[in-house]
N, C-alpha and C positions, 0 to 999 in steps of 0.2 A: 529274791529277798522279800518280797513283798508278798509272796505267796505262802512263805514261810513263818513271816511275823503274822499273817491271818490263822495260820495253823496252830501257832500258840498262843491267841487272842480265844480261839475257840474252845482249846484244849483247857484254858485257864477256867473261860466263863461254865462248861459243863461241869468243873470237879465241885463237887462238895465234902466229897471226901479225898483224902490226898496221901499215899504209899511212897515214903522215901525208901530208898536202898541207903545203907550205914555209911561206908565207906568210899567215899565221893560225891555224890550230891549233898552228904551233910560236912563232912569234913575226908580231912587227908590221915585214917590211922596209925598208919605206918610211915609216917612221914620223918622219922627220926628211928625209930625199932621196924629195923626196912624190912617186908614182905620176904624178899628174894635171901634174907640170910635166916631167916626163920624156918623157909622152905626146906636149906640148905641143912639146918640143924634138925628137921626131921628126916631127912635123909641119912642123916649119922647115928640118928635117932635108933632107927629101922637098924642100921650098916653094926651099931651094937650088938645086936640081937641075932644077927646073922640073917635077916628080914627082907635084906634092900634087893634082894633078885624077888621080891614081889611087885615090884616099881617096873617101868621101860626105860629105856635109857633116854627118853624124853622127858620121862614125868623123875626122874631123877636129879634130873638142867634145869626142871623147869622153875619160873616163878613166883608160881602160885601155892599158897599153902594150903588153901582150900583144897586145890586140887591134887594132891598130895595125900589129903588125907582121903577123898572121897575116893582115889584110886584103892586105896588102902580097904576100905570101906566094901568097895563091889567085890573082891577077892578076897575077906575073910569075915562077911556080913555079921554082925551081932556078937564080934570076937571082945573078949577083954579086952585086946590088944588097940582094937578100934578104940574102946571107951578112953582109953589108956591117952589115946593118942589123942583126940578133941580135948580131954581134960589139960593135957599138953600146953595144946593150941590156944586153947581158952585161958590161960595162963600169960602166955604171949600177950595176947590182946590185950588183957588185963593192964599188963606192965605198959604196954602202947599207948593205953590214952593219956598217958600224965605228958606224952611230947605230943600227941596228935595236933593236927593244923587245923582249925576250923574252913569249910571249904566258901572262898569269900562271896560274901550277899548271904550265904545261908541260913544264917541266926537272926539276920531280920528278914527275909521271905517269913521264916519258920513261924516268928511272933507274927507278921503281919496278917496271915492265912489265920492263925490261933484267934486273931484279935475280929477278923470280918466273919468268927465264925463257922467256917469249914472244923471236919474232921480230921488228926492225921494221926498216922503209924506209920513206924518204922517196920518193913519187911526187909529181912538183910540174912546171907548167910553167916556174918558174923556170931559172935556171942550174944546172946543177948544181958547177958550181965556184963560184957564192956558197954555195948549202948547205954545200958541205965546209969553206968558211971560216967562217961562222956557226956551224957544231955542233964544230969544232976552238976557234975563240975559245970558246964557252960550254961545252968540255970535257967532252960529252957526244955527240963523236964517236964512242965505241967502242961507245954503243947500237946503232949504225947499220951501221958497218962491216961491208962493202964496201958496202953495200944504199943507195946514190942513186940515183935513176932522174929524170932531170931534161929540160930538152929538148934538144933535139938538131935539126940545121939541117934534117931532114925535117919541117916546120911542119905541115905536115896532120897529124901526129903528136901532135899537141897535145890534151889534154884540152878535150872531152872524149870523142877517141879514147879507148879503154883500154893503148894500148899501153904506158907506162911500168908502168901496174900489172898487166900482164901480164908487164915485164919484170919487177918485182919478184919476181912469184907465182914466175914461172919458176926464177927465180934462186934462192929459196928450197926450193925443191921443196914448197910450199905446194897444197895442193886452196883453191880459192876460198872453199868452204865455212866453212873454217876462218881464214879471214882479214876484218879489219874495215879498212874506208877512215874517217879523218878527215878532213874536208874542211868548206868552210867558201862553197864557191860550187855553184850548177847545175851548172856542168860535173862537179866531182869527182864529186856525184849520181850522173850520165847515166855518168861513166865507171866506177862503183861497178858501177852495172848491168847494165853492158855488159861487164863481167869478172866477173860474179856474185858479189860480192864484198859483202857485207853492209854498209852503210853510218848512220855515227854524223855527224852535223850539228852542225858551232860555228858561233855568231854573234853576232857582237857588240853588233846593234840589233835592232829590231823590223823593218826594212826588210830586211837578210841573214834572219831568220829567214820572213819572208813569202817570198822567193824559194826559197831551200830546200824552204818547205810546197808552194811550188806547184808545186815541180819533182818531189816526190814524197817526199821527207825525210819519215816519219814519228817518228825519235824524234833531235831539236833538242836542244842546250844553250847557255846563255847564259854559261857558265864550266865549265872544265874541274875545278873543285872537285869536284863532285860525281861525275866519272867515277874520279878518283882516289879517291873517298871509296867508291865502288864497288869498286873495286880491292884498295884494302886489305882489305875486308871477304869478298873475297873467297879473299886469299893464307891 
């Protein structure tokens, strides 16, 4: 425990620039417009069209809509049908943030980090026109501004390429060094490290936090309390 609160006393003191992931570290989007039946309805989506034998019969169950569509995505690259389908998705989301959860501590980490100064962006494979409506309703847009980096209909692009958090770093004029990823799945991980980018792990169960360990995550939290409580102690 104590070896873990120094890894995130460290992690805190080097960020100056600071990469949320959308969906978990900052809030819960599907917290009421659930993930898994959205999945479900681009699968029938696909099963309309006579489509759905381009899915496995895993990424069929499964429930992720991202991954849904990225499968979509590798098997018919730069199709209408691809555009068709994020335009879809990003509908989805849309509708998602008017029930979304804020994920708790996060809107005052969010100011508190704004307010001592650091840098942040959202890097997320969500939409990035639900983020700017989510951080606009919960009026902690102007931590952010301009810095979304969200997806975009180049799907290989997707985390856990690093490209959006390259587009951040860039955009910021950020060295890697000095920047910390929050993330809350393997891919943000993979694409922490693949932009050299120092990475802090949230998770909300014992199952997120085993995947994170095994993906290489060594310093996890179960609540963002205590990064903020780090924070302070450190302004």
């Amino acid at each position: 425990m104590a070896e873990e609160s120094e890894k995130l006393r460290e992690l805190i003191k080097r960020a100056r620039f600071v990469l949320f992931d959308f969906d978990g570290p900052i809030c819960r989007l599907f917290a009421r417009h659930k993930a898994d039946l959205i999945a479900g309805e681009q699968v029938r989506w696909l099963e309309r069209r006579g489509l759905h034998v381009l899915l496995t019969d895993e990424e069929r169950e499964g429930p992720d809509p991202h991954a849904v569509l990225h499968a979509l995505a590798r098997r018919r690259p730069g199709s209408d049908l691809v555009v068709e389908l994020e335009e879809w998705l990003t509908q989805q989301e849309l509708m998602a943030v008017s029930s979304a959860r804020p994920t708790e501590h996060a809107d005052l980490l969010i100011t508190t980090w704004h307010a001592m100064g650091s840098h942040l962006a959202v890097a997320t494979n969500n939409s990035p026109r639900a983020v700017a409506n989510y951080l606009e309703n919960h009026g902690i847009s102007h931590c952010f501004a301009p810095h979304i980096y969200g997806r975009t209909q180049n799907l290989h692009l997707l985390k856990p390429h690093p490209y959006c958090l390259n587009r951040a770093l860039s955009a910021m004029g950020a060295e890697p060094s000095a920047a910390l990823m929050i993330g809350d799945a393997s891919t943000d991980y993979e694409a922490a490290e693949r932009a050299g980018v120092a990475f802090l792990g949230y998770a909300r169960n014992e199952r997120e936090v085993a995947e994170l360990r095994a993906a290489g995550a060594d310093c996890v939290v179960g609540s963002l309390e205590p990064v903020l409580e780090v924070l302070r102690k450190q302004g």
